[in-house]
N, C-alpha and C positions, 0 to 999 in steps of 0.2 A: 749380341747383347739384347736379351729381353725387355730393361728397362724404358718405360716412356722418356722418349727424348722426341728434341722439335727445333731446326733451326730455323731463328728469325733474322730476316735480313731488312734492316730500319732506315729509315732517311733521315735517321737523327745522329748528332756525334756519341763520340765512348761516352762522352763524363755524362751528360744528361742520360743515355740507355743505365749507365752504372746507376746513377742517383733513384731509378723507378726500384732498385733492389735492395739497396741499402741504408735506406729509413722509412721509418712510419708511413711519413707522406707518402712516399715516392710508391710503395706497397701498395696505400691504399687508391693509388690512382688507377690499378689496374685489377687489383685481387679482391679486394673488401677493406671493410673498417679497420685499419689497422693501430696498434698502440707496442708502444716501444722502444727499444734500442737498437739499432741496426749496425752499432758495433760490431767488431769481433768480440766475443763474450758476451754481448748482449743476446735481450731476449725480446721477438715481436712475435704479438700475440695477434689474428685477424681473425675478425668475429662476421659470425654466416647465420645473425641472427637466434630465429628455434631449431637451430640445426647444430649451434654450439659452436667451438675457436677450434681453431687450425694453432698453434702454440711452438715455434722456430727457434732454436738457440741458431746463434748465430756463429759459425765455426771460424768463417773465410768473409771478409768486406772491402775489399778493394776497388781499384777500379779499371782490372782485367778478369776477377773472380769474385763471387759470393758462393758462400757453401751455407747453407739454412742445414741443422741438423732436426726433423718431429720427435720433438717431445710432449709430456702429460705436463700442466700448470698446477700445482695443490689450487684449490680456490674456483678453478674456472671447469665449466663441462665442455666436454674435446667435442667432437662434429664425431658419426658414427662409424667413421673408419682410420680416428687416431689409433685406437691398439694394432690396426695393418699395419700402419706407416712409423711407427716409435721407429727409431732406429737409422731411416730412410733419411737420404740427404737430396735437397735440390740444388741442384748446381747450375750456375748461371755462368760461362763462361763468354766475355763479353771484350771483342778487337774490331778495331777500327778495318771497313769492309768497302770500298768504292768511292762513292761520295756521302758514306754514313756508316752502320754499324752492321755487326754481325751478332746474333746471344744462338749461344748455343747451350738449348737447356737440358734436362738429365736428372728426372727424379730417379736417383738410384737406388734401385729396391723394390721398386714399385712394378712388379713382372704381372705378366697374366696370371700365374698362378694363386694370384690375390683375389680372394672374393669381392672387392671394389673393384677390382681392372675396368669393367665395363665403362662403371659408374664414373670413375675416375679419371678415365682417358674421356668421355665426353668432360668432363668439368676441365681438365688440362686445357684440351682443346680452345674451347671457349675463352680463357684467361690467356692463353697463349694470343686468341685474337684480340684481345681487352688491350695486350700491350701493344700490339700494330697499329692499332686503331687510334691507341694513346699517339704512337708515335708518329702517324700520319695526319692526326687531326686534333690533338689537344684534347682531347676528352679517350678515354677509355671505357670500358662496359664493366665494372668490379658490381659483386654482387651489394647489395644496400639494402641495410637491416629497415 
């Protein structure tokens, strides 16, 4: 499997790792500014600024899975590698792991052979550490318009 995947192993329980995925808030404490619905059906939109929104329908919200499907918003400007990612689903899979949690993440789609890859797997990266950090010290690193 080419796709960017990353597991995080947290010293926080399911429901609180579940809750950073599954609303606005919870989003914007690790990724960016976020606005929306974090339902299933719903739609969270996270804005990166002059760099334009990152735009999530939300497939899967549970609280052993989220599935984000990228999509385009009429209204909003996407960030410069939504047309790579339409299509692509992040998947959060997220079980109780020692004395805390386990996510195991999985932007599916998202292969080398993307002209982003580069760019992409450093910014993953970084957000990947935004949630550890979240969950080891109350604050996270999300980008901030």
């Amino acid at each position: 499997m080419d796709d960017y995947s990353r597991v995080l192993d947290l010293p926080i329980e399911p429901a609180r790792a579940s809750a950073l995925f599954t609303s606005a808030d919870g989003v914007s404490r690790w990724w960016g500014p976020t606005e929306g619905d974090g339902a299933a059906g719903g739609t969270l939109v996270t804005s990166f600024g002059p760099y334009g929104v990152n735009a999530m329908r939300v497939l899967e919200s549970g609280p052993s899975r989220v599935v984000w499907e990228s999509i385009a918003v009429d209204g909003t400007e996407p960030t410069g590698h939504t047309l790579e990612w339409l299509g692509t689903t992040m998947q959060f899979d997220i079980a109780p792991s020692g004395t805390g949690t386990q996510v195991q993440f999985r932007h599916a789609g998202l292969t080398p052979q993307m002209q982003c890859w580069q760019d992409c797997v450093v910014a993953w990266d970084q957000f990947m550490d935004s949630i550890r950090a979240y969950a080891e010290t109350g604050a996270g690193t999300p980008f901030r318009v």
